[in-house]
N, C-alpha and C positions, 0 to 999 in steps of 0.2 A: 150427711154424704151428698146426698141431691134430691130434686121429690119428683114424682112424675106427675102430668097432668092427664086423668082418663080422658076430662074434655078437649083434649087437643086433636090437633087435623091429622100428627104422627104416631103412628101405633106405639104403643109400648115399649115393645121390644127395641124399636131407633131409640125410642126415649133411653131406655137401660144401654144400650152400644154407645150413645153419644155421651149419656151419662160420665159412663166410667172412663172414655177414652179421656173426655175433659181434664178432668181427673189425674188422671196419667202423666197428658202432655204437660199439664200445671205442675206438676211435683210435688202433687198432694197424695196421689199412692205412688210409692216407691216401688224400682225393680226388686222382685220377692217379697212383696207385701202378698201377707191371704188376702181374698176374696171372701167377702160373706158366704156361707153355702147357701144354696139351691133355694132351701127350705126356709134359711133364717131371713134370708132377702124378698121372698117371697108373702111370707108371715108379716115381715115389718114394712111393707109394700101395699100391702092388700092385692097383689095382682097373684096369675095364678105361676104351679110352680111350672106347669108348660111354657111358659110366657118367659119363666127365667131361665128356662134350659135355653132354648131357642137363643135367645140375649146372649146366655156363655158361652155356647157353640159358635156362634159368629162371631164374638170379639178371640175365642181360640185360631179361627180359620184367619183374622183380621192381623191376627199376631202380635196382640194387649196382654191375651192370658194364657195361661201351661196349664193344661190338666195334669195332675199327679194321682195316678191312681191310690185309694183309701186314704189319702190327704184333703186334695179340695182343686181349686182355683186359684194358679199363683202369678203378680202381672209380671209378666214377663219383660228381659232384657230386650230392647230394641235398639240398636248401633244405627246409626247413620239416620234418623226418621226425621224428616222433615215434619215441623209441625204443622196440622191443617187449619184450614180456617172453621169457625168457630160454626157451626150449627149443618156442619157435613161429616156424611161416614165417609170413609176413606176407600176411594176407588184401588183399584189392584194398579200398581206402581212398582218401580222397583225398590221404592222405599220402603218397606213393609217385609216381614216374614210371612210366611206361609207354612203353617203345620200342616201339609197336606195328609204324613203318615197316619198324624192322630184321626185328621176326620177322613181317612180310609177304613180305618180299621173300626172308627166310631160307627159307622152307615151303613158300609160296605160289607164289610164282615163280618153284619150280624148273625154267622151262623148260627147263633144259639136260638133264634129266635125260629120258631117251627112253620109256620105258615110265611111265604117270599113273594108277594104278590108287588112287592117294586123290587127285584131283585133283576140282575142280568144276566144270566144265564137260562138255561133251560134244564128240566129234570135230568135225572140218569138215566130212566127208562124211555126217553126221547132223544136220545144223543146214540151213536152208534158204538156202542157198547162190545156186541159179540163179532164185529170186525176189529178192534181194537184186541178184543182178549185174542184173535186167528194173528194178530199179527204178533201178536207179542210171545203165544205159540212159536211162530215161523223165526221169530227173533233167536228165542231162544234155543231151537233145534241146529240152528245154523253155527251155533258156537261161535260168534263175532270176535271179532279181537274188539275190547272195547276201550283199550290202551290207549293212552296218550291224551289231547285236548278234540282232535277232529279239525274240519276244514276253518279256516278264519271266515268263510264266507255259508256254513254251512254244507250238510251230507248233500254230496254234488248228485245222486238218481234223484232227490226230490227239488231242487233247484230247475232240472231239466222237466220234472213233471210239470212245475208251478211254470215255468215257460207257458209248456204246451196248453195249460190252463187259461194261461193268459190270451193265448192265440185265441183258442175258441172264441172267446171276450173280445175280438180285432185287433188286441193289443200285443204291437211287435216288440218281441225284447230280446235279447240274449239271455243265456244261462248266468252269465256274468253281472249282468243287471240284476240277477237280484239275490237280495239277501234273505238270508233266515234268519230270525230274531226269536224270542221268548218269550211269546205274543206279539200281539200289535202293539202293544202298552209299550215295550221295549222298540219298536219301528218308530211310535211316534216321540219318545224321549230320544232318540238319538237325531232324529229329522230335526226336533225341535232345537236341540244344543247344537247342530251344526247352523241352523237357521238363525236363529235369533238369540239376540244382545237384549241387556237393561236396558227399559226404554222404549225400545220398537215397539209400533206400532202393528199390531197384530190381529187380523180378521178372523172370527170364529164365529159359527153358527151360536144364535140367539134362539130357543136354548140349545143347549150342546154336549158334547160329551165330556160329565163331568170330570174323569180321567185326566185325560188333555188339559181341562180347564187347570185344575190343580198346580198339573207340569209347568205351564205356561207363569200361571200367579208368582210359581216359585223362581221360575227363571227372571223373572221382573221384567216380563211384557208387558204391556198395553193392554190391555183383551178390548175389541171394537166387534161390539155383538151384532150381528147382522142377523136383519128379524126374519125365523122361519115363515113360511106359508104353507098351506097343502101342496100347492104347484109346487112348491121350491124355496124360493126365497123371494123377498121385497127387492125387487129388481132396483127401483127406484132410488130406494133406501142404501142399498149398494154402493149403486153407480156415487152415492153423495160422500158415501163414506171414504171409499175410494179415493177421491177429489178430495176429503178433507185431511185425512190423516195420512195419506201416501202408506199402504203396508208394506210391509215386506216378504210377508205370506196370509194366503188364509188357508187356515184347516176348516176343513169342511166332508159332512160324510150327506153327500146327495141319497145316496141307495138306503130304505127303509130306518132313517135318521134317528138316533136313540139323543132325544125321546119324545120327540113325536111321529115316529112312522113314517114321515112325508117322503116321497119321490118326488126329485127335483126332473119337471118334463126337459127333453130334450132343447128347447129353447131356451133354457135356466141356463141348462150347461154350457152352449154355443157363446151364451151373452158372456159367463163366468170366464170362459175360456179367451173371448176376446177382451176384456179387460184386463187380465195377466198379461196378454202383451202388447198390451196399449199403455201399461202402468208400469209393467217392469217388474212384478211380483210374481212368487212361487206359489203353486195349487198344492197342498198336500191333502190328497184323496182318501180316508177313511173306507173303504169299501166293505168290512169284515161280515157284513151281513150278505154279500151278493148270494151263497150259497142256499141262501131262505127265498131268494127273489123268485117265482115260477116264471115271470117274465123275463125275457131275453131283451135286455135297453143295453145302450150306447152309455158309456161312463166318462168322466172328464180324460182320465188318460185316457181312451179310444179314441176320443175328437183331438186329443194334444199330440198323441205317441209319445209323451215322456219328453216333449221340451221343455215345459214348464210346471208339469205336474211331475207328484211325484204321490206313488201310489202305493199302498197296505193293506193288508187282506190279511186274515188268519183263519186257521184250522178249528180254532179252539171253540167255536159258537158251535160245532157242526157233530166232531169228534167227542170230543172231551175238553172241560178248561183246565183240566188239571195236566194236560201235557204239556201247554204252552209252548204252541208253536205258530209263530207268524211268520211274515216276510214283506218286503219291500221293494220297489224295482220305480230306479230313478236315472236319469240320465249319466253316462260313466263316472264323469267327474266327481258328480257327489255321492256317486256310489261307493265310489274308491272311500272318499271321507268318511262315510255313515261306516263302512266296515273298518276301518282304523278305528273311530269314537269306540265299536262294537268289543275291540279288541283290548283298548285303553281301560275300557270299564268292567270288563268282565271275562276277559278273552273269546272263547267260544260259547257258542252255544251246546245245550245236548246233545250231541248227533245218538243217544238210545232216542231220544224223545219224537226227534228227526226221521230214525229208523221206524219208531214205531206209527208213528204217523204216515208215512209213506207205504208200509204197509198194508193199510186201513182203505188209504186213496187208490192204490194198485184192485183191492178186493172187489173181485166181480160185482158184489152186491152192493158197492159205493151209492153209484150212481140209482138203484130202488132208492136207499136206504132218501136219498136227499127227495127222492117224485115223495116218499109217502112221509116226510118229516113234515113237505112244505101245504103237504093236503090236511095234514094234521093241524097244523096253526092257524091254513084257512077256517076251517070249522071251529078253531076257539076263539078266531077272532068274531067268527059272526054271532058266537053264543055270547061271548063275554061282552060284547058291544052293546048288544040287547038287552042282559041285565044291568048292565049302566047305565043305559038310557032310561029305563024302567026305575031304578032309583034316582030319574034327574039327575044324572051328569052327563055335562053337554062334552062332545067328541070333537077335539080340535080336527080328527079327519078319520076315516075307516081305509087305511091302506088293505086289508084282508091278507097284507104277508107280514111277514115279520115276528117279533115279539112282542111290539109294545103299542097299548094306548094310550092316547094322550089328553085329559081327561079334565076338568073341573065342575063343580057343584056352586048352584049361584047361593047356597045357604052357609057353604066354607068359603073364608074371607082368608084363611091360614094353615096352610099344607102342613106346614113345618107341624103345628101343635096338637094337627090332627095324628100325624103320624110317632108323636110320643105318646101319646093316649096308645095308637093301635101298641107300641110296643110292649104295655102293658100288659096286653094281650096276646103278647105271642104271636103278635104280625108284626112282618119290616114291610113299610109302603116305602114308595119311593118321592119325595115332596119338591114341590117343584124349585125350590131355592137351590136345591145342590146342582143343575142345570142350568141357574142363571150366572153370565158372566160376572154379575156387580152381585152374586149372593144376596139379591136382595129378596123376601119376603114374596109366597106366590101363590093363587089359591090353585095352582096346577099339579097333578098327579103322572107319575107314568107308571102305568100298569103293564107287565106282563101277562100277558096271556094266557100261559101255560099254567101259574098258578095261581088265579087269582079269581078260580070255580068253586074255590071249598067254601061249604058251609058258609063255616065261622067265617071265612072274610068277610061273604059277601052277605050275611045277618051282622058284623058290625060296620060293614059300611052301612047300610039300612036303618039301623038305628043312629048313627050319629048326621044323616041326611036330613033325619026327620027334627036336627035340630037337639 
């Protein structure tokens, strides 16, 4: 088939990606050839079988191979793929597929696994729970008609609340600007297909939110990773990228950035904001974390007002993620367009989900509920910080809000293998390649905070620290 070299300058796992793409492009495995499994490639390899997950998961997400659940690895059809040149993995193109569902559900939705210490969410019992059951109480007592699909734009009292939310924020909008969506996931997949074509050039935080990354790969953007900093971003770095690849937008989440935490200071944003209109490009603003911020900052829509950005936020981090309820709020024109796509793909939204959410944000005890959520993460971030430090792992920054640290160990060379191990264990980590634009190989972690006190994580991080 092929061999690999240990003594080579490229890890493994390229070696095994490059291997089989070879392979492929050659017409040496055909579309619906099996794949060795896991075990027998790894056996007749001598490498280990971490080493060939990692390998099969990227050429899945690369769009060489189908997982077929209790079958195997099969190489998949690929229409239209230009061939690469010979001793490169293949950047995100439009020439490529993207199984993004499978490595959603692969990573993502490890519910089964007990301990979530890279997961993105927060607990039950940290989420406002018994405002949520008062509202759903009050729902219910009102006897709603709940007939029909509801507004194309969304239950119009919470459109007007998410206004007034926004004013506090300096940010001016109408009721009409903005939309409710099904999360933010649903705000930044409709932004995205209204935005961009196969091809474009496309600015996103380097690392970033994996979500969006996925969206983007499958729509056959570009993705042009622009490198985090604790400040914010590589200004520098920016300004080149800008200049080299002309975008056409960048998605970017300045406020408590998953997944590294950073806040982008006020001078990030000014710069970012004068570059969109000096370039001619669209800001689309990730915010969904402001409600964790204790700090009251300036956001790129507050310095723009919605000429060039265009801005998302959701319920779901705060309330519950299981109501799924975001929104959006963009200058009219593509506002009009976002709620056609909205309508196109799925007509409405919930308005019970709507209903119930708006009830929750109405309840007196809203506004405690977020002072003692965000005092609460303060104090996991300063514990959980400390015990990582204490096992040597160095902290890309300590934002003290949020949910996430961003984290690597100078003795882990490879996230990705460490965090098949931990699933053996009955932990999900979160490893840094699912955050990089080119999924490439990364000794970076993003840890949440909320869970990632127990015990057992943090005695098998300690033991596999130690080497």
């Amino acid at each position: 088939m092929f061999t690999l070299n240990p003594k080579s300058t490229s890890p493994l796992v390229v070696q095994i990606v490059e291997g089989f793409r070879d392979l492929i492009q050659s017409g040496n495995l055909r579309p619906g050839s099996k794949a060795p499994s896991i075990r027998q490639f790894a056996h007749a390899h001598g490498v280990s079988v971490y080493t060939v997950v990692d390998a099969y998961d990227r050429l899945v997400a690369l769009g060489y191979f189908v997982s077929r659940p209790h079958s195997g690895f099969f190489v998949r059809k690929r229409e239209g793929v230009a061939p690469q040149a010979p001793g490169t993995v293949p950047a995100e193109t439009a020439n490529y597929n993207f199984d993004s569902m499978w490595y959603l559900r692969r990573v993502f939705e490890a519910r089964a696994l007990r301990m979530k210490p890279g997961c993105g969410w927060l607990p039950g019992n940290w989420l406002f729970e018994e405002g949520l059951r008062r509202s759903l109480r009050t729902l219910a007592a009102e006897n709603v008609d709940l007939g029909g699909y509801g507004e194309p734009k969304g239950f119009a009292p919470l459109r007007q609340l998410v206004r007034d939310l926004l004013a506090e924020q300096e940010i001016a909008v109408s009721a009409d600007q903005v939309l409710l969506t099904q999360g933010s996931s649903q705000a930044m997949d409709l932004v995205a297909r209204r935005l961009v074509r196969p091809g474009d050039a496309v600015l996103v935080d380097d690392p970033g939110y994996p979500n969006l990354l996925f969206s983007l790969r499958f729509l056959g953007a570009r993705l042009i990773g622009v490198p985090r900093t604790p400040a914010g971003y590589d200004l520098a770095a920016l300004e080149a990228l800008v200049l080299e690849h002309k975008p056409k937008v960048f998605f970017t989440q300045p406020r408590l950035q998953s997944p590294t935490g950073s806040v982008a200071n006020l001078a990030h944003l000014h710069r970012v904001v004068q570059l969109a209109e000096q370039h001619q490009f669209t800001v689309v603003e990730n915010d969904i974390y402001a409600d964790l911020d204790p700090e009251p900052r300036p956001s790129l829509a507050s310095l723009d007002q919605l000429q060039r950005v265009v801005y998302i936020s959701s319920f779901s981090k705060t309330i519950s993620p299981n109501i799924r309820v975001g929104f959006l709020a963009a200058p009219p024109d593509l506002l009009e367009d976002f709620a056609q796509l909205k309508m196109i793909s799925g007509l409405t939204s919930s308005e019970f989900n709507e209903r119930l959410a708006y009830g929750a944000l109405v309840d007196g005890r809203w506004r405690k509920h977020l002072r003692s959520l965000r005092e609460r993460l303060a104090q996991a971030h300063q514990r959980v910080a400390q015990q990582l430090e204490n096992l040597g792992f160095e902290l890309f920054c300590e934002p003290k809000a949020g949910m996430f640290l961003w984290t690597r160990h100078p003795d882990i060379a490879n996230a990705t293998e460490l965090a098949y191990k931990a699933a053996e264990q009955d932990i999900l980590l979160g490893p840094g390649h699912l955050f990089a634009p080119d999924l490439q190989p990364s000794p970076w972690f993003r840890f949440n905070v909320a869970f990632t006190e127990e015990p057992q994580v943090l005695a098998f991080l300690k033991a596999q620290s130690k080497g």
